[in-house]
N, C-alpha and C positions, 0 to 999 in steps of 0.2 A: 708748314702745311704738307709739306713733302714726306716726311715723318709719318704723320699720321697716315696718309695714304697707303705706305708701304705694312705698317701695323695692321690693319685694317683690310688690308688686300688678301693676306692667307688666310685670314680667320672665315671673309667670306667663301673662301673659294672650298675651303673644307668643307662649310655647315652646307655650301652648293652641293658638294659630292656625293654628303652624308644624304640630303634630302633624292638625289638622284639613285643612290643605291638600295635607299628602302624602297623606294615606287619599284624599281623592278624586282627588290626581294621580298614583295610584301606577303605572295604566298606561305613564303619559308618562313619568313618572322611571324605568321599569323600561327603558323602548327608547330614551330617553337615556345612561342608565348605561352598560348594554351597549354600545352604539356607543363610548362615553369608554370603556370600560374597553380597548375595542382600540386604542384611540389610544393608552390611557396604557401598555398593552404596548408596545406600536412605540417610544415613547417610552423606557419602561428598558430594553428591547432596544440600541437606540441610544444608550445612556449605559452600558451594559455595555460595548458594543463601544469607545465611548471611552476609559472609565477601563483597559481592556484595552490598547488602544494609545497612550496616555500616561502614566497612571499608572506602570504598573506596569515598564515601563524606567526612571523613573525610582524609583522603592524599588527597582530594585535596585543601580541605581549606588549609593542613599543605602548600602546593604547594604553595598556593595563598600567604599565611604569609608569606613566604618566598620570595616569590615576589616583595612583597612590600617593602619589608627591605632591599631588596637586590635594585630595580629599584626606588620604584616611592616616599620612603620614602627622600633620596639622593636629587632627584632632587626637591621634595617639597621643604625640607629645602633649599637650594639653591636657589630657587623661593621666598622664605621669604624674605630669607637675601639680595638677591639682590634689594627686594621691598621697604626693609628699607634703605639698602645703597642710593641707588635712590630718597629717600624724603629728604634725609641728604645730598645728595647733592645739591639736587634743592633748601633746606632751606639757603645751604652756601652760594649756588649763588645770590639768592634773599637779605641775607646779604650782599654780595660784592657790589652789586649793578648792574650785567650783563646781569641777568634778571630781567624784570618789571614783577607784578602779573597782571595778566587780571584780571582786575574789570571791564573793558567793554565790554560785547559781541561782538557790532557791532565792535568792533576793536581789532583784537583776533590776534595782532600781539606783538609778543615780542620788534619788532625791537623801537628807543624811537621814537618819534611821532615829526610831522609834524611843524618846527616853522612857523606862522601864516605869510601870505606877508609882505611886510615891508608897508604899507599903514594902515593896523589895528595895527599896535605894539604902 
């Protein structure tokens, strides 16, 4: 118990002192204050304006990466693969034989071409 007493006995006797020293300096501390309190405006005025011109282009790029990884990265890949899938199968068709390749403009049909009358055969 004793212990405790002794811990406990400075700490009040300070916050006593403390409380005793501002009552009589409270003029002083009032037109101190006030002066710091315009400093510490100017001050988060001025860290406003920073985090406003740095921060905040960067969160949005972060915004943007995120974006992308999330939306447009997916669907690209997607758009790849189905662009190769798509020549691989148009090559297996042209192996089967189901599609002909147009080598001739003027005749830009898949479908097989025209047997000649029977008078030119």
């Amino acid at each position: 118990m004793t212990s405790r007493i002794q811990t406990w006995a400075p700490r009040i006797a300070l916050i006593l002192l403390t409380l005793i020293a501002a009552y009589f300096l409270y003029p002083y501390l009032t037109l101190v204050l006030g002066e710091g309190l315009g400093v510490v405006s100017s001050l988060v005025f001025l860290l406003a304006y920073l985090f406003a011109v740095v921060a905040l282009p960067l969160m949005f790029f972060a915004l943007l990466k995120f974006a992308y990884s999330v939306f447009a990265r997916p669907y690209l890949r997607l758009w790849r693969i189905q662009r190769i899938r798509n020549a691989r199968y148009l090559r297996e068709a042209v192996k089967r034989g189901r599609f002909r390749v147009i080598v001739n403009p003027r005749r830009a049909s898949s479908a097989p071409p025209q047997s000649p009358p029977e008078g030119e055969r």
